[in-house]
PATI-244241 format. One line per 8 residues: number of its first residue (from 1); their letters; for each residue x, y, z of N, C-alpha, C. Coordinates in nm, 4 decimals, always signed. Atoms other than C-alpha are relative to their C-alpha. Layout:
REM PATI-244241
NUM	a	X:Y:Z:X:Y:Z:X:Y:Z ~ ...
END
This chain:
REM PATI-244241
1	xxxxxxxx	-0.0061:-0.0205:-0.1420:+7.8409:+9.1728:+9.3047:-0.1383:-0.0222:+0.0598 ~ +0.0977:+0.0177:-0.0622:+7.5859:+9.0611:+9.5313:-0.0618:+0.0782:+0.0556 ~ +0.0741:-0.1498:-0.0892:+7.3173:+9.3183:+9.7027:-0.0183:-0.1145:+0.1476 ~ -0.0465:+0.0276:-0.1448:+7.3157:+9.2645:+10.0600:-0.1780:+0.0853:+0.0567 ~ +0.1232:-0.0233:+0.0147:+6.9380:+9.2595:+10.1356:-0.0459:+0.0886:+0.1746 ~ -0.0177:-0.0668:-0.1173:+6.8263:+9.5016:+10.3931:+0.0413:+0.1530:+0.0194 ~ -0.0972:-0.1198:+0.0103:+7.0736:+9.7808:+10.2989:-0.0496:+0.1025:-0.1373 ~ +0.0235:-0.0688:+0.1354:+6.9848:+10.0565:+10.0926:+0.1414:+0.0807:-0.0039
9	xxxxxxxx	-0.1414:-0.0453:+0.0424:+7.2818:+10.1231:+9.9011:-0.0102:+0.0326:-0.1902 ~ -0.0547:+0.0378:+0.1355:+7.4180:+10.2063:+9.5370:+0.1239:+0.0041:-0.0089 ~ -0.1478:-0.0014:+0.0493:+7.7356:+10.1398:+9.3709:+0.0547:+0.0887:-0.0854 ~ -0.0840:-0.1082:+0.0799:+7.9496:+10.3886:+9.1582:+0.1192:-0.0195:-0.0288 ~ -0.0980:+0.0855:+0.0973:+8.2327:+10.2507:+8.9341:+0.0750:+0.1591:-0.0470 ~ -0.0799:-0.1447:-0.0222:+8.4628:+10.6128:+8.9699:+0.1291:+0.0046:-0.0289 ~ -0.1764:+0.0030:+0.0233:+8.8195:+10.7116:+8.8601:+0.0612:+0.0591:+0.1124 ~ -0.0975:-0.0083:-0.0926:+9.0172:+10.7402:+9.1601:+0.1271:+0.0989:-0.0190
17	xxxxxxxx	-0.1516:-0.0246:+0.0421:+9.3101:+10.9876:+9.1836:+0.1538:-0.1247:+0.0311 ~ -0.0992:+0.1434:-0.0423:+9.6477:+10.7123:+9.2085:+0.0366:+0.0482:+0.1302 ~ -0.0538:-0.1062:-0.0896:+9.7551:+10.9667:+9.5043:-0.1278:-0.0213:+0.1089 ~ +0.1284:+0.0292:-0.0738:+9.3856:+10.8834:+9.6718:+0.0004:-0.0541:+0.1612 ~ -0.0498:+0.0531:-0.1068:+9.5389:+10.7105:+9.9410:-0.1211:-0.1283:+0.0805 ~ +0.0713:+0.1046:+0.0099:+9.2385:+10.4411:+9.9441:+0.0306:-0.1400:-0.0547 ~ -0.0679:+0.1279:+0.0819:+9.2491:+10.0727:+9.8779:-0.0932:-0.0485:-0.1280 ~ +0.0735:-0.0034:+0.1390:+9.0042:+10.1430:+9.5662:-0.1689:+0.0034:+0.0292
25	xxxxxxxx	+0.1201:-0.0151:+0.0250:+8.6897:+10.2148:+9.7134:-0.0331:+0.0577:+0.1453 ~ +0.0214:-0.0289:-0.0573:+8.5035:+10.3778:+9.9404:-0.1781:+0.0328:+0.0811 ~ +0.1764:+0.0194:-0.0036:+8.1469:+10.4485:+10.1522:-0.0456:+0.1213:+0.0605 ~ +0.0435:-0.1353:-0.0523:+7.9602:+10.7990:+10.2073:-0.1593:-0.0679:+0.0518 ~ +0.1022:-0.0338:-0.1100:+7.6599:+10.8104:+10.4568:-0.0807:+0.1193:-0.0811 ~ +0.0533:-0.1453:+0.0438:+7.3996:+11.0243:+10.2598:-0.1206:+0.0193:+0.1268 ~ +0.0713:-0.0625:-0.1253:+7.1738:+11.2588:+10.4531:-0.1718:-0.0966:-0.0194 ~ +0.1142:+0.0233:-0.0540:+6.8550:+11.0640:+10.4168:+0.0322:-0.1583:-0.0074
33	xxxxxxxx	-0.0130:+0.1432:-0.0256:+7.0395:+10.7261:+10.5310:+0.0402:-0.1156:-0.0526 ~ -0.0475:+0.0197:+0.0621:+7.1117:+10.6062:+10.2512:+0.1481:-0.0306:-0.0135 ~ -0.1239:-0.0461:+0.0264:+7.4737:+10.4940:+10.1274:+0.0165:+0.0003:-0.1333 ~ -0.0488:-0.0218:+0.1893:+7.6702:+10.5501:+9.8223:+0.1903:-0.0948:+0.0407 ~ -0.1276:+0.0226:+0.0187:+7.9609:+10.3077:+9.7441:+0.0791:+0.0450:-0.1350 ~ -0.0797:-0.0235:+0.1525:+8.2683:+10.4505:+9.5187:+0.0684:-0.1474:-0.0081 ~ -0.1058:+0.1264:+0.0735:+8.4750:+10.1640:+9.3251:+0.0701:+0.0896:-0.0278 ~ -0.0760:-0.0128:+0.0925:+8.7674:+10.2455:+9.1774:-0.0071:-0.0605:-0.1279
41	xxxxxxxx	-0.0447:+0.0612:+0.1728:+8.7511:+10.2079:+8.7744:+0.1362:-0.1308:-0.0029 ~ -0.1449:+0.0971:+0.0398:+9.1087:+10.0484:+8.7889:-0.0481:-0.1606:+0.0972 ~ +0.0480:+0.1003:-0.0322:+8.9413:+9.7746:+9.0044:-0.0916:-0.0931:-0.0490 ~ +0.0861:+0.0794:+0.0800:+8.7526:+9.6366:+8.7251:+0.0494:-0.1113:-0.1159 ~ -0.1204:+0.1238:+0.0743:+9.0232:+9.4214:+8.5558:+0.0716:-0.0726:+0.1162 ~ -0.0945:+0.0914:-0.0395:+9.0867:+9.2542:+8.8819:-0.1162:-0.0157:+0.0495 ~ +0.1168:+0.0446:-0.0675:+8.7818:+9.0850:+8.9731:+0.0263:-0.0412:+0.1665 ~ +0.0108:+0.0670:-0.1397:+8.8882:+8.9160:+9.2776:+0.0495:+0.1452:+0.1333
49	xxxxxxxx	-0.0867:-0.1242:-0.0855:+9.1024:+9.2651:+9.4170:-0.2357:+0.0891:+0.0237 ~ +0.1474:-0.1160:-0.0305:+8.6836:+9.4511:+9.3570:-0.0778:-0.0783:+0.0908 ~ +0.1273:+0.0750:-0.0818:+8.4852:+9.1842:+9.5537:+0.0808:+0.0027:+0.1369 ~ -0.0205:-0.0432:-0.1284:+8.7359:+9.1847:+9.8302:-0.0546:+0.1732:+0.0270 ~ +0.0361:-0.1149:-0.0385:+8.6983:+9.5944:+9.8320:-0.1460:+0.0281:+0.0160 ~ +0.1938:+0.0530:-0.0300:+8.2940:+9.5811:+9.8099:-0.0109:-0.0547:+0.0768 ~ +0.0768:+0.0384:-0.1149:+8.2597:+9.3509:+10.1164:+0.0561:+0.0886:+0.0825 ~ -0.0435:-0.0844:-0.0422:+8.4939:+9.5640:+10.2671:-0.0730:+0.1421:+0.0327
57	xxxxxxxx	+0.0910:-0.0821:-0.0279:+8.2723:+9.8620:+10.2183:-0.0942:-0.0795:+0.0346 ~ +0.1671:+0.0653:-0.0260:+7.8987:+9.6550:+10.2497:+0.0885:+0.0024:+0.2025 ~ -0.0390:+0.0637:-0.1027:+8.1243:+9.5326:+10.5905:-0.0377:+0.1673:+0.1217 ~ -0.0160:-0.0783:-0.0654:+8.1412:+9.9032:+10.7260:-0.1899:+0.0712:+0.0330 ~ +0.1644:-0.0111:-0.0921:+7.7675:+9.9480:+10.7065:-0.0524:-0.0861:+0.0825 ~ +0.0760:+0.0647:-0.0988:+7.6783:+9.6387:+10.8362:+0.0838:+0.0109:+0.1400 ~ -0.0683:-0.0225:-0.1551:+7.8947:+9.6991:+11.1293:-0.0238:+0.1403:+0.0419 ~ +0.0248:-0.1664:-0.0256:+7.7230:+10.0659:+11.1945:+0.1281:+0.1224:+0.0088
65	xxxxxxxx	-0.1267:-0.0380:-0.0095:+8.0749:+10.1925:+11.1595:-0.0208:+0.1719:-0.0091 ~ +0.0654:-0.0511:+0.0257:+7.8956:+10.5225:+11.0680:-0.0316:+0.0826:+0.1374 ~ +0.0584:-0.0299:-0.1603:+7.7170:+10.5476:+11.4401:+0.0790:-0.0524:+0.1039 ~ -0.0586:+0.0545:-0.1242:+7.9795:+10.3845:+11.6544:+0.0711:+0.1202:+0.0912 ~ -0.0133:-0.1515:-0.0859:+8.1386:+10.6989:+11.7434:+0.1418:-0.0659:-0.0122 ~ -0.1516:+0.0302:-0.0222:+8.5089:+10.5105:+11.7052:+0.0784:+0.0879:-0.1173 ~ -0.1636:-0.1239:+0.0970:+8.8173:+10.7267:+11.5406:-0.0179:-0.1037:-0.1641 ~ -0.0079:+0.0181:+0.1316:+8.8611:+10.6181:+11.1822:+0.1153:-0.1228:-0.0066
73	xxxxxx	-0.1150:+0.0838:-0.0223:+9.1762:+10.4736:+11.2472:+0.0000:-0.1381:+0.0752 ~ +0.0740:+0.1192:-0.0906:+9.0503:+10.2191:+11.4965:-0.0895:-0.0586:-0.1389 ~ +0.0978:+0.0632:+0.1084:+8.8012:+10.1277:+11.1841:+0.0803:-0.0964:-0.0989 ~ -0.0593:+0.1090:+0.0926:+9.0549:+10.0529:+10.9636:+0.0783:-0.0371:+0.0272 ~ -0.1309:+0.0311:-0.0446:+9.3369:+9.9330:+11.1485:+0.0938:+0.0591:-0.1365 ~ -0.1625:-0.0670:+0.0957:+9.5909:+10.1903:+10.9929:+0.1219:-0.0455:+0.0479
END
């Protein structure tokens, strides 16, 4: 996976509950600015399913998704 220069981030390769209700990954906001992306483990035997979910997260920082102040739902078109 490519680093996305600019962004201070790490990745984390995590077991997911199946019940998680995520599409295998996810992005926390730490307190000094920082992010932290989870993977889902089970997303590591489908290469092409983890690189879509990874830009997917990288996508929500670079779009300040974080500071926009919009509902969640609006973010991800639920």
């Amino acid at each position: 996976m490519k680093l996305i220069p600019g962004v201070d981030y790490r990745v984390f390769w995590v077991a997911f509950p199946p019940d998680s209700g995520t599409s295998g990954g996810c992005v926390v906001l730490n307190e000094d600015g920082t992010y932290t992306i989870l993977m889902d483990k089970r997303l590591l035997c489908n290469s092409s399913k983890a690189k879509k979910t990874y830009r997917h997260e990288i996508d929500h920082i670079l779009h300040d998704d974080f500071y926009n102040g919009r509902p969640i739902r609006d973010i991800e078109d639920i």
